[in-house]
N, C-alpha and C positions, 0 to 999 in steps of 0.2 A: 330107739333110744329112750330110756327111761327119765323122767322128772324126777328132778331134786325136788323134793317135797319139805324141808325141814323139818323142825321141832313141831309138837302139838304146844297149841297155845296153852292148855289147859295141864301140863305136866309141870310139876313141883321140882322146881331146881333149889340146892343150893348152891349160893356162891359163894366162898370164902376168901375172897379179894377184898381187900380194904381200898377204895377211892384212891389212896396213895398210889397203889400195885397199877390200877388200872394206868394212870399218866406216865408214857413215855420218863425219863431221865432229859432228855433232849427238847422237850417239849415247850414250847415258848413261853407257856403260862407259868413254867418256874419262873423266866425271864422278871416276868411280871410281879411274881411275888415276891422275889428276893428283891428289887427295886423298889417298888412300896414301902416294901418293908424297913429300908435304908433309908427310906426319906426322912427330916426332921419336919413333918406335915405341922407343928406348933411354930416351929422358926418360921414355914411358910405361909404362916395366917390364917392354917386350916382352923377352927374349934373345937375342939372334944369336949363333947356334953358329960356332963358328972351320972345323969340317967336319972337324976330325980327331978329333972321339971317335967312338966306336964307340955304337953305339944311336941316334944324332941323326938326324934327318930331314933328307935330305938336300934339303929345301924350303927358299928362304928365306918368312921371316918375312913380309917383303909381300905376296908371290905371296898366300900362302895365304890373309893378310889381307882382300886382294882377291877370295880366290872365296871367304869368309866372306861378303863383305859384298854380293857380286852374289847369293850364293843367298838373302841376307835379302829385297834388293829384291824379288825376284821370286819371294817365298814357297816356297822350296826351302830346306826344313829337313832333311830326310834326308842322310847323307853318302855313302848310296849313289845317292840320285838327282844329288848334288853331280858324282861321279865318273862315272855315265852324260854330263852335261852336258859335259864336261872333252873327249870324247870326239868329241862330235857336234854339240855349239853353236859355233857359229862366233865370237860375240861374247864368250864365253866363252873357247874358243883366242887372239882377241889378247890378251886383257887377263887372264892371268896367261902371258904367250908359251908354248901349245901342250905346257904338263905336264899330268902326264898320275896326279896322284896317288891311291893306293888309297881305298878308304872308310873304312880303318884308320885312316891317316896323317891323312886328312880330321878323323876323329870326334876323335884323339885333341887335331888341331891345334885343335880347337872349344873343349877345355876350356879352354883358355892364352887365351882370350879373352872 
């Protein structure tokens, strides 16, 4: 019986899939987005910084919301394990669009919620 061998590392693919293409329709992390997204996060006493002080996270408030609330689903409490996923999870790259924040930024953005 012969080995599946797959692809050579070193061969030049294109993919012409947009991030969109790649997530399911069914897929939970829409769940996620379209409820963020519906939130009134100012009624709720979130803050949205204007981006010009100096010290502010330059994240908005949902994004982050959003990878709070994916790493609960899926029992990812660390905010260093948060920012490994940020990196490498695919479904995670659509659904805060492909930022990329530290474990800092992460841990600190945990307390404000």
């Amino acid at each position: 019986m012969a080995y599946i061998l797959g692809n050579n590392r070193n061969q030049i693919n294109m993919v012409t899939m947009s991030l969109d293409e790649t997530i399911d329709k069914n897929n939970p992390v829409r769940v996620i987005d379209a409820y963020v997204d519906s939130l009134d996060l100012t009624g709720l006493g979130f803050t949205e910084y204007d981006g010009n002080s100096k010290g502010q996270s330059p994240y908005l408030c949902p994004s982050m919301l959003k990878l709070h609330v994916y790493g609960y689903l899926n029992k990812i409490r660390s905010s260093r394990r948060l920012e490994t996923e940020t990196k490498r999870n695919i479904e995670l790259m659509w659904l805060v669009n492909h930022i990329t924040p530290d474990h800092g930024t992460i841990a600190r953005m945990s307390q404000k919620f």
